[in-house]
C-alpha positions in Angstrom: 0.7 -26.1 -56.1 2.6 -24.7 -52.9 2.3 -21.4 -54.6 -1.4 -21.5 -55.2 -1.7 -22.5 -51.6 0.7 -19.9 -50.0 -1.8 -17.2 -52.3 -5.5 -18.8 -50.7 -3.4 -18.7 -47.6 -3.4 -14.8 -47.7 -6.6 -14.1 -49.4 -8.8 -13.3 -46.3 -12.2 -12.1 -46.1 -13.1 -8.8 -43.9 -15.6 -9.2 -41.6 -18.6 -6.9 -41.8 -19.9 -6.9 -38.8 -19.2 -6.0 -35.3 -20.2 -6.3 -31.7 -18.6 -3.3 -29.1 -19.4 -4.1 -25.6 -20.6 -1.1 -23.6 -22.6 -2.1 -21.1 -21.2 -2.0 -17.9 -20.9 0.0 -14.7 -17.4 0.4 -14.6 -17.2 0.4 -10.5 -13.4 0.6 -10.3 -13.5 3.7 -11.9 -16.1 5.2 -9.3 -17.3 7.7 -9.1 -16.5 9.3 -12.3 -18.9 6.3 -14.1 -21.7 8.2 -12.2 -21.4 11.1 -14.1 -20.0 9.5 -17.5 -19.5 5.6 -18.5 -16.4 4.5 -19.0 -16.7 3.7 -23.1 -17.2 7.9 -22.9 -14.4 8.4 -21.0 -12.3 11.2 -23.5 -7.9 9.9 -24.5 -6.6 13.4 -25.8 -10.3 14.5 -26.1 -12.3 11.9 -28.1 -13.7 9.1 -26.2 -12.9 6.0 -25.9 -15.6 4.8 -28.0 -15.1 7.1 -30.6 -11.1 5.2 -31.0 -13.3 2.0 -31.2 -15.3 2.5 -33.7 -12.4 4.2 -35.9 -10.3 1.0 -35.6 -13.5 -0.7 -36.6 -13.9 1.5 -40.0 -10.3 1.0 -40.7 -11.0 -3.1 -40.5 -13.6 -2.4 -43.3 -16.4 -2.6 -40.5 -19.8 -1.6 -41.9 -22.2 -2.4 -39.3 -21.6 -2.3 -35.5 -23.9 -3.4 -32.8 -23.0 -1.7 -29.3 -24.8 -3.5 -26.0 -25.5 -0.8 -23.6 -27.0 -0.6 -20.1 -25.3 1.7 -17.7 -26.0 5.1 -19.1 -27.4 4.2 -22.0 -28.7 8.0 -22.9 -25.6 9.3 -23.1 -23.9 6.7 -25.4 -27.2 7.1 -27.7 -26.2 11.2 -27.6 -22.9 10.2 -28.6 -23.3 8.3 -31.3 -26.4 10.1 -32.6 -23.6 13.1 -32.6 -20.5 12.0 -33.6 -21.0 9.5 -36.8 -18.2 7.5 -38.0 -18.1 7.6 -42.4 -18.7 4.2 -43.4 -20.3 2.8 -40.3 -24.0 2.0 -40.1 -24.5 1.9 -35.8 -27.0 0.3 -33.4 -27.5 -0.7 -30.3 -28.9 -3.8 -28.3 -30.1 -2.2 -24.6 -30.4 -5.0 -21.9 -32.8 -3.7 -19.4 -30.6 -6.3 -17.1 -26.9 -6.3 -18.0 -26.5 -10.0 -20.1 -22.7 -10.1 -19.6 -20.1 -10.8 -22.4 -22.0 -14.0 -23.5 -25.8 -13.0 -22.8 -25.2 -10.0 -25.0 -24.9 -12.7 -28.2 -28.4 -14.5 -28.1 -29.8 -11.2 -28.0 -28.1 -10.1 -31.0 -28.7 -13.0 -33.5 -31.0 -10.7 -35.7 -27.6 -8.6 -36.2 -25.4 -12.0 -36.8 -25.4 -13.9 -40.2 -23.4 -16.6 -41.3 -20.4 -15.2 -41.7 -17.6 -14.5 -38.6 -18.0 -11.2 -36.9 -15.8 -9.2 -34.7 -16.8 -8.3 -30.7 -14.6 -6.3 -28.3 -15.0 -4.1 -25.6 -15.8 -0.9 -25.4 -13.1 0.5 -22.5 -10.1 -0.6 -24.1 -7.3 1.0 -26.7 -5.9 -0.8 -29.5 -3.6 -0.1 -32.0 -2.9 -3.1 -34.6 -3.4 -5.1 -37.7 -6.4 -7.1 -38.3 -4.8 -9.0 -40.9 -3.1 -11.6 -38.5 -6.2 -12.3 -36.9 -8.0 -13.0 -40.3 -5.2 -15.5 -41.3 -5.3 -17.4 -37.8 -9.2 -17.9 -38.3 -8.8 -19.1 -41.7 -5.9 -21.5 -41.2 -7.8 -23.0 -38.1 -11.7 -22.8 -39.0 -11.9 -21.7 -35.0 -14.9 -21.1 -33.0 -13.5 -17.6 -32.3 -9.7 -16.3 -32.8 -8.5 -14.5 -29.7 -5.9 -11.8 -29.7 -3.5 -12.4 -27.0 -0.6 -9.8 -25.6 2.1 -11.7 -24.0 3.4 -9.2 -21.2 -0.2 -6.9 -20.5 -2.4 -7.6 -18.1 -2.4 -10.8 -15.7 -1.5 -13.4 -18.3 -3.9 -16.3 -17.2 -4.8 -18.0 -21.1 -2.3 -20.9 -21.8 -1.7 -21.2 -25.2 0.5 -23.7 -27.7 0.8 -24.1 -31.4 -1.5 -20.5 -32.1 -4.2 -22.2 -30.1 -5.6 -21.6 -26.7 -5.5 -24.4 -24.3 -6.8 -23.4 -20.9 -7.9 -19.9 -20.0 -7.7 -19.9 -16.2 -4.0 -21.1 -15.8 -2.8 -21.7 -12.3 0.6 -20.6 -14.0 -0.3 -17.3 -15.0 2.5 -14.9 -15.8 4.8 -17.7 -16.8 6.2 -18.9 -19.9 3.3 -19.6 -22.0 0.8 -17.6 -21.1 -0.7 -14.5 -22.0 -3.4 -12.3 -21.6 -6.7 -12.0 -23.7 -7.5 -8.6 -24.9 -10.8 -8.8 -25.1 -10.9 -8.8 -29.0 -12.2 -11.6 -30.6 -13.3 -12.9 -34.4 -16.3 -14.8 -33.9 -18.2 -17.8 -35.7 -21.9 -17.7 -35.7 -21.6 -21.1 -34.0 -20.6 -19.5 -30.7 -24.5 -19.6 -29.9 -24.4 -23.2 -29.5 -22.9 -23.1 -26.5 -24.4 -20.1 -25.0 -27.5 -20.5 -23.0 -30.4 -19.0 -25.4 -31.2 -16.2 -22.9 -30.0 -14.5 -19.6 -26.6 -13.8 -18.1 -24.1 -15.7 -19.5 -20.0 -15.3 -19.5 -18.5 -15.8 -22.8 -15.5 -17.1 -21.5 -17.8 -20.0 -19.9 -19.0 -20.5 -23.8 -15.0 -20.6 -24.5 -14.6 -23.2 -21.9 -17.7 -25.4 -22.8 -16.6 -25.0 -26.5 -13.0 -26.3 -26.0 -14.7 -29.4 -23.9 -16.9 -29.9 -27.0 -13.8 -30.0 -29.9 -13.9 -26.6 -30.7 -11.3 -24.8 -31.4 -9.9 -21.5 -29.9 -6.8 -19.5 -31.7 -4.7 -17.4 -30.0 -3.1 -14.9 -32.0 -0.2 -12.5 -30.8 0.5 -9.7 -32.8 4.0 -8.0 -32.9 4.1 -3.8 -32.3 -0.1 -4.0 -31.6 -0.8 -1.6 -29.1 -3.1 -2.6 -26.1 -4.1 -0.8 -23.4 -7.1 -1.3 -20.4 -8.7 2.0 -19.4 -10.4 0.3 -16.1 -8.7 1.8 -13.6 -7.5 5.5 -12.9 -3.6 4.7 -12.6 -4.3 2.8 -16.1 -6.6 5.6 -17.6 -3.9 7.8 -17.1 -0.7 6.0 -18.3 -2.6 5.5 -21.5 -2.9 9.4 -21.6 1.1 9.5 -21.4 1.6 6.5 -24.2 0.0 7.7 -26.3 1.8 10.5 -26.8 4.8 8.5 -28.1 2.8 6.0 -30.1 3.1 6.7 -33.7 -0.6 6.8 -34.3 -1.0 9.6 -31.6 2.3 11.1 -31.1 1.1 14.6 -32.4 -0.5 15.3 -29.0 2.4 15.8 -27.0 3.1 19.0 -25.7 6.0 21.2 -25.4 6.8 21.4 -22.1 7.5 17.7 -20.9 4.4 17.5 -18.6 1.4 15.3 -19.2 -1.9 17.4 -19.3 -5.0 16.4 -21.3 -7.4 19.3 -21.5 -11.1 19.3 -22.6 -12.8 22.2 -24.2 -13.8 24.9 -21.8 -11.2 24.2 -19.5 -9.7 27.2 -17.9 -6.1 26.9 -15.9 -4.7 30.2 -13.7 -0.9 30.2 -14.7 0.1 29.6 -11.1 -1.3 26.7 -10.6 0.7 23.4 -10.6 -0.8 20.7 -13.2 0.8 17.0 -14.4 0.0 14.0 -15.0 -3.2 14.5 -15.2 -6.5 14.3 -17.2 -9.2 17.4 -17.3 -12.5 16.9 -18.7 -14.7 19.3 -19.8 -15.2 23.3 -18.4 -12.8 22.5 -15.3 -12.0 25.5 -13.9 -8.5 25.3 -12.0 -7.7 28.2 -9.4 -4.4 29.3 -8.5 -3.8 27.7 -5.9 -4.5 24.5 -7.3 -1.7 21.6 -7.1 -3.1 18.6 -9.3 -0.9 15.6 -10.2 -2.0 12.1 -11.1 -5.9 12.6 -11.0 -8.4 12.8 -13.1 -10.9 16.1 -13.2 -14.4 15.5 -14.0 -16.7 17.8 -15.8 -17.4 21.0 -14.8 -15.3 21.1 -11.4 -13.8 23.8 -10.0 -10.0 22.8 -8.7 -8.9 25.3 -5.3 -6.3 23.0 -3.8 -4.4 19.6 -3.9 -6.1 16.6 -5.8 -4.0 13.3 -6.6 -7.1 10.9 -7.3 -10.4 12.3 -8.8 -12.4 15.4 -8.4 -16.0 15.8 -9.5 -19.1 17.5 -9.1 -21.3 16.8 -5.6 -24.6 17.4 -7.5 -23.7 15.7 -10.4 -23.1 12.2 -8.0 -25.8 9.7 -7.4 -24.5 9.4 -3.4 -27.6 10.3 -1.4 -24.5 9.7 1.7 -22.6 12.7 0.6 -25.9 14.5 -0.6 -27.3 13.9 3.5 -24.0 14.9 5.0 -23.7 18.2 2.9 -27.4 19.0 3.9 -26.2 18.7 7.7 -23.2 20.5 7.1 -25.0 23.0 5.2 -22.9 23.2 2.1 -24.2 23.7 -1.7 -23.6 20.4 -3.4 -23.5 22.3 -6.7 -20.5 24.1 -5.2 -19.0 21.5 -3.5 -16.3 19.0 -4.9 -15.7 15.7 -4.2 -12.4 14.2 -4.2 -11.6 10.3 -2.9 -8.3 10.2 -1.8 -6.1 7.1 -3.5 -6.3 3.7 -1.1 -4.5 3.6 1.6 -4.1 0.0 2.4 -7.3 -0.2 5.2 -11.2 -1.2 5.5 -11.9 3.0 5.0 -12.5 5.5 2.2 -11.7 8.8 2.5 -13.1 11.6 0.5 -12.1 15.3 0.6 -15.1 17.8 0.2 -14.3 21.3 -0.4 -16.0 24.7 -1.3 -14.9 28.0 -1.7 -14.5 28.5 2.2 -14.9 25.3 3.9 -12.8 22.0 3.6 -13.6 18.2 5.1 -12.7 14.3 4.9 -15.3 12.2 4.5 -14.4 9.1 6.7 -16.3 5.9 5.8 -15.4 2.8 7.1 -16.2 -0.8 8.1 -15.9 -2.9 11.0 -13.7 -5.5 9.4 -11.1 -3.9 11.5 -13.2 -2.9 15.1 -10.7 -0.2 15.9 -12.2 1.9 13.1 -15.0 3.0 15.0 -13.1 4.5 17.6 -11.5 7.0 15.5 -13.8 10.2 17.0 -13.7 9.0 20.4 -9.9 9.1 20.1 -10.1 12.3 18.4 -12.0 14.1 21.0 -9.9 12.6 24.0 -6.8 13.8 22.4 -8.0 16.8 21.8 -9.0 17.3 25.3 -5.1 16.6 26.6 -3.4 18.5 24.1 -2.6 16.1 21.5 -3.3 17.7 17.8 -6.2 16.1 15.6 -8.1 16.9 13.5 -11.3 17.8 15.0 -14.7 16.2 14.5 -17.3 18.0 12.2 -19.9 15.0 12.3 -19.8 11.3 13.4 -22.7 9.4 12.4 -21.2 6.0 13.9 -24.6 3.8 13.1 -23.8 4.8 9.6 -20.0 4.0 9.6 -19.3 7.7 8.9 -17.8 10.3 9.9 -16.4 13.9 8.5 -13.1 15.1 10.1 -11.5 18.6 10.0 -9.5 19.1 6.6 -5.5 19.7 7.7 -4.1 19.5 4.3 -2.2 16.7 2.5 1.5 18.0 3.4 2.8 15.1 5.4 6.2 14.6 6.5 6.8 11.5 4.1 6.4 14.9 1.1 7.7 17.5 2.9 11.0 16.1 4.5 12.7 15.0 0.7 12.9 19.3 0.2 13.4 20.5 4.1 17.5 21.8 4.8 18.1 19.9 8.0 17.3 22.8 10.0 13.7 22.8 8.9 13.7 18.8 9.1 14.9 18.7 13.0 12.3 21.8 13.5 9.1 20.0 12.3 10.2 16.7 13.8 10.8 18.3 17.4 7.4 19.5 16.9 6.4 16.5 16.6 8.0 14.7 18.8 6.5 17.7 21.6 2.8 16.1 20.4 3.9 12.8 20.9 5.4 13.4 24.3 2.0 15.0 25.4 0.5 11.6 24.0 2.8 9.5 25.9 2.3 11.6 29.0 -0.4 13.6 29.4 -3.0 11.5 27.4 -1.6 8.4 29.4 -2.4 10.1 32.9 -5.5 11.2 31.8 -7.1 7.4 30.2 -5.5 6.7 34.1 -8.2 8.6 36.0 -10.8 8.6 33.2 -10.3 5.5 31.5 -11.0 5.6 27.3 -11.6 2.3 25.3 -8.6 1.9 23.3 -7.3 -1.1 20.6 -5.9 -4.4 22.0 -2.9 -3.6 23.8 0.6 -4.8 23.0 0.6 -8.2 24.8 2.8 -11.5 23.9 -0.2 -12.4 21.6 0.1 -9.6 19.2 3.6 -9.4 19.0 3.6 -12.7 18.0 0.9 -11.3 15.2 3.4 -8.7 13.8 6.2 -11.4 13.8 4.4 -13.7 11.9 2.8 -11.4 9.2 6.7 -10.7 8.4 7.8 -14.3 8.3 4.4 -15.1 5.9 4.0 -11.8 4.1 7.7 -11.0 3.6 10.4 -13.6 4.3 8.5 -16.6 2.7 5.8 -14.7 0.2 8.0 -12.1 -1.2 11.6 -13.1 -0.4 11.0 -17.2 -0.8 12.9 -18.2 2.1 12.5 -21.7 2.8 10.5 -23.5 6.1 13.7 -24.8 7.2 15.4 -21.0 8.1 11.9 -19.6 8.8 11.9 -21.9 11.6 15.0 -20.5 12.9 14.0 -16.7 12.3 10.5 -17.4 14.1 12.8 -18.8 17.3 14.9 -15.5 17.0 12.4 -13.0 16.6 11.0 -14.7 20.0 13.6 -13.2 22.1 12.4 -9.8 21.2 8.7 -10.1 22.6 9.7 -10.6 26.7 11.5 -7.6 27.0 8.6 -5.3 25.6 6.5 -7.2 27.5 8.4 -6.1 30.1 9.0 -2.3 29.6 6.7 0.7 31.1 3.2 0.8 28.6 2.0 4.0 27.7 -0.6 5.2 25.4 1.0 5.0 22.2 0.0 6.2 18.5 1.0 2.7 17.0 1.3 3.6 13.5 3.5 6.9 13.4 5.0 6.8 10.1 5.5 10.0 8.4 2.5 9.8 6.2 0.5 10.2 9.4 1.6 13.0 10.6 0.8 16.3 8.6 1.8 19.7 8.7 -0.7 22.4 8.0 0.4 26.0 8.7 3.8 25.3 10.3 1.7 23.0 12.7 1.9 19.3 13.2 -1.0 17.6 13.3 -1.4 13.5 13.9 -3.5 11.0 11.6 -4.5 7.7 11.6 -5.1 6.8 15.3 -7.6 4.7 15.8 -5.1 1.8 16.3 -4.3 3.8 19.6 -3.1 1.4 22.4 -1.2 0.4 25.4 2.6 -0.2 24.1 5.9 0.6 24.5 7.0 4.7 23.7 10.3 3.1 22.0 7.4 1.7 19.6 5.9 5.3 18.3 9.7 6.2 18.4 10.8 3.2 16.3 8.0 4.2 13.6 8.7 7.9 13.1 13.0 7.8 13.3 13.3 4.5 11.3 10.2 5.0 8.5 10.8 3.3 5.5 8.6 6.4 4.0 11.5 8.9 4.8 15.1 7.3 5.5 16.3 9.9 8.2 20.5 10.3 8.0 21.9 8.7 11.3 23.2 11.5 12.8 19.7 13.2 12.2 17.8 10.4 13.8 20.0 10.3 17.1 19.6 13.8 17.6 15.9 13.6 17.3 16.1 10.7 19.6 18.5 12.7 22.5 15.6 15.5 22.3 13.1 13.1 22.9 14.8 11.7 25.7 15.4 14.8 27.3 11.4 16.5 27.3 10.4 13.1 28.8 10.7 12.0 32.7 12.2 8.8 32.1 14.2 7.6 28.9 16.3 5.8 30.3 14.1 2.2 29.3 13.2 4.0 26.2 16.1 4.6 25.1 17.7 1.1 26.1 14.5 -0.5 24.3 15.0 1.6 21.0 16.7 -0.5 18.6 14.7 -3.9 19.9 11.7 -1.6 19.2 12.6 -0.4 15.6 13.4 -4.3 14.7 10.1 -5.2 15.4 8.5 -2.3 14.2 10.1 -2.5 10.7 9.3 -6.1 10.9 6.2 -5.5 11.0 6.0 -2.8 8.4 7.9 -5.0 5.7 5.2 -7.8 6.2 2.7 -5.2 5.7 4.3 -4.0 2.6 4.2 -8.0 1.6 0.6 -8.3 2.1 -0.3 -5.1 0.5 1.9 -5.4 -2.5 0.4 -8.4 -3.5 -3.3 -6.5 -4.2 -3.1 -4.6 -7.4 -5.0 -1.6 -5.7 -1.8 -1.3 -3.4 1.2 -2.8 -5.2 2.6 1.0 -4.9 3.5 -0.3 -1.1 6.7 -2.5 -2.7 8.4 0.6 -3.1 9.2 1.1 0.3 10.7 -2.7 0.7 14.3 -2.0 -0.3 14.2 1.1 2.3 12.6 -1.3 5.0 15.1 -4.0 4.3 17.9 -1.2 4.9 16.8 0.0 7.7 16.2 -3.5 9.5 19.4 -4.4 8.6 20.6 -1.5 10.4 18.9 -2.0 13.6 20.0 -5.7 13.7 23.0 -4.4 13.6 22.1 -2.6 17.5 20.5 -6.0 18.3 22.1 -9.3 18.6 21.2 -12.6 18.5 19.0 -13.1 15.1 22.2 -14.1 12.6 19.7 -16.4 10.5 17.5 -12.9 9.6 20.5 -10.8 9.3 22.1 -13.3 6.7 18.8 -13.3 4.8 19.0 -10.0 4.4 22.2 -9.6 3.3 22.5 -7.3 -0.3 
């Protein structure tokens, strides 16, 4: 008898059928979903779609249902063009997108009475179906989930090979993974789906496990899961796949990461990796591309780290208006948005064959953003270097800026010899000076509005972001010893209060301050206030971005001190300056790093935390912070 039950145990019957969910906009991956939807997007030159639909075929799969909305006509093309043996295909188009539950109701002509799969369409999987099947037999589930336990953000709770909550408030922890978006369904799904309209299929989860149901969880050892929904993501999968056993045969032979579609053409001196080219890209010699994805039919002149597609193949009537005023060909014109950078504005690069902009839009979550021409123009007019203003539509939120390149300091100092480091940093401490002095004489006789100046209020800000963001967020240091940090930090605010105020830059990091041409050029200035010049000092010689040597940064710091008038209270001020500038900075890094759109800001914590510890080490009186920061 055990025998004969471990035998029905294993025999498992293949589903037929399948649902692949293809419907929608992909906005994260914007704007190459305007040209191609994100199910299209190619892995090592088949889409996306196309891996589905193989996995499917290899499950014994005979009929598959895709949902589509979002272009719709091109999925139809594909699959019209690009049959899979074995697999009978049609689709379900929802003139309004149903979600991941509407799309069921829709579909029960396609259902019977037997379980059917339904995944989506945008991911990459690599496993055995054979788990699954058991799972759903041993538990007679309303669906059997598959589950990866260290992917993705881990909020389904599970116990016993069934799910028990699906929005854990322990998510990441012991116990939890996350769904994959592959499912075996029952048929009796639909009775607790609304019979029509938008509906979330994890809500039909929910509202099924309040009913009785049951939900398995499966996790399957070696499967292979991967999310295409966001560029960084699209792109890793590129790279693992290479070393996956069912894809290995892609990699090339000279230990660089480049996917090329058919028609693409690449000059040999340009610099390529990490990076994914679509179809007829054309890539000129000067071209440096690393980490981006290339659309269709672009043509590549210069640096692209992001995305780079097509102006006339966009549906932006924004950029299409702004080229017509600039009087650029958007069939010649390629758009490239420049990776987040941590603030309420976009920026795109636009670039033809002779002619190179940023595209600036913004918001006024932060109000300072609309002063950024106003600034530009005023410190242009005193000698400060900008990039100057090609068209500020400020009703609009936009603006388009002079292109100066993308070699900042933060890239170029890693590679400089010290001579060329103390050269370029002498230049720009000769633009700052003229900011500190001749700009502040200037907004003296002709007065400019400017950000919030550096008062006890928003020092008090900066302090507190770093005890919320950092010390108690990301370090977990308890009320008790906040308490005493807050008290400490204090004593630093009355004698900046106190100092000489200037016009100050008040976020000159490295990565703001670009070098196009052997000239320095500054970024980023719209913050531009009254403050303290030890505070612009602080954020260039102690930048977590670059980690200057010591004897580097005092040198830098004399030569300041000497083109100036007055350094003495600089000077005095610098290291009180640099602690609450790098304050500051690591609380920013806190909040940041907690988004997934800028977690890349962590990286810079452990330089931060160095260089903090060092300047505490010029500042008495806050032993409670120092001993928290102790290695």
């Amino acid at each position: 008898m055990p025998g004969a039950l471990c035998a029905k145990a294993f025999t498992v019957k293949h589903p037929r059928k399948a649902i692949v969910l293809a419907a929608g906009y992909g906005a994260r991956l914007l704007p190459l979903t305007q040209i191609k939807p994100k199910p299209l997007f190619p892995l090592w030159g088949k889409p996306v779609l196309g891996h589905t639909l193989e996995l499917l075929q290899r499950w014994g799969v005979r009929e598959v249902l895709v949902n589509v909305h979002y272009h719709a006509g091109q999925i139809l093309d594909y699959l019209r063009t690009n049959p899979v043996k074995g697999l009978h295909c049609q689709l379900s188009f929802e003139p309004e997108i149903l979600g991941t539950g509407g799309v069921l109701p829709k579909a029960r002509w396609f259902l019977d009475e037997d379980p059917f799969w339904m995944l989506n369409a945008d991911v990459l999987a690599d496993l055995p179906c054979r788990p699954l099947l058991e799972a759903n037999e041993r538990h007679n589930p309303i669906s059997t989930l598959w589950l990866h336990p260290e992917r993705g953000p881990r909020t389904v709770e599970h116990r016993d090979g069934l799910v028990t909550v699906f929005k854990s408030p322990l998510s990441g922890t012991e116990g939890t993974a996350t769904f994959c978006g592959l499912q075996l369904l029952s048929p009796r799904i639909l009775n607790h789906l609304p019979p029509s309209g938008f509906a979330s299929i994890i809500d039909a989860y929910e509202n099924a496990l309040n009913a009785g149901e049951k939900i398995a969880g499966v996790i399957v050892p070696n499967a292979y899961w991967a999310d295409i929904g966001k560029a960084e993501a699209y792109l890793a999968t590129h790279r693992e796949m290479l070393d996956h056993p069912r894809w290995k045969h892609h990699r090339p032979g000279d230990g660089r990461m480049v996917a090329k579609g058919a028609g693409t053409t690449v000059s040999p001196s340009a610099s390529i990796d990490h990076s994914v080219l679509w179809d007829n890209v054309t890539v000129g010699p000067t071209a440096r591309i690393e980490n981006a994805i290339i659309a269709d039919n672009v043509t590549v002149r210069g640096p692209v780290s992001y995305m780079a597609v097509r102006a006339d193949q966009l549906q932006d009537p924004e950029v299409t208006g702004i080229l017509r005023e600039l009087e650029w060909e958007p069939e010649s014109t390629t758009v490239m948005p420049l990776p987040p950078r941590g603030s309420a504005r976009t920026f795109t690069r636009l670039s033809t064959a002779r002619n190179s902009a940023i595209l600036v839009r913004y918001t006024l979550e932060r109000p300072e953003n609309a002063l950024y021409c106003s600034h530009a123009r005023f410190l242009t007019r005193n000698g400060v270097k900008v990039p100057g203003v090609l068209l500020d539509r400020p009703d609009d939120h936009i603006c388009v800026m002079e292109d100066v390149g993308a070699d900042s300091l933060e890239q170029l100092v890693p590679a400089l010899s010290r001579k060329s480091c103390l050269a370029l940093y002498r230049q720009t401490l000769d633009t700052v000076a003229r900011l500190h002095g001749q700009a502040t004489q200037a907004a003296r006789h002709r007065p400019i509005e400017l950000s919030m100046p550096f008062t006890r209020h928003l020092y008090e800000w900066e302090q507190n972001l770093f005890c919320e963001q950092f010390l108690s967020r990301h370090l977990g240091v308890e009320t008790g010893k906040l308490a005493l940090i807050r008290q400490e930090l204090a004593r630093l605010i009355p004698v900046q209060i106190r100092a000489p105020r200037v016009i100050i830059h008040r976020d000159l990091q490295s990565s703001n301050v670009l070098v196009k041409k052997g000239e320095i050029f500054l970024i980023d200035f719209q913050g531009m206030r009254l403050g303290t010049a030890a505070y612009d000092l602080a954020s260039l010689l102690c930048d977590p971005y670059v980690n200057l040597p010591d004897d580097i940064r005092s040198e830098l710091l004399d030569y300041y001190l000497g083109i100036v008038p007055d350094g003495k209270s600089t000077q005095s001020l610098f290291w009180v300056a640099a602690a609450e500038r790098l304050a500051q900075a690591l609380g920013a890094f806190g909040r940041l790093g907690a988004s997934p759109a800028t977690a890349y800001f962590l990286k810079h914590i452990p330089s931060g935390v160095r260089q903090l510890r060092h300047a505490l080490n010029h500042v008495p009186g806050l032993p409670t912070l120092k001993g928290c920061l102790e290695p």
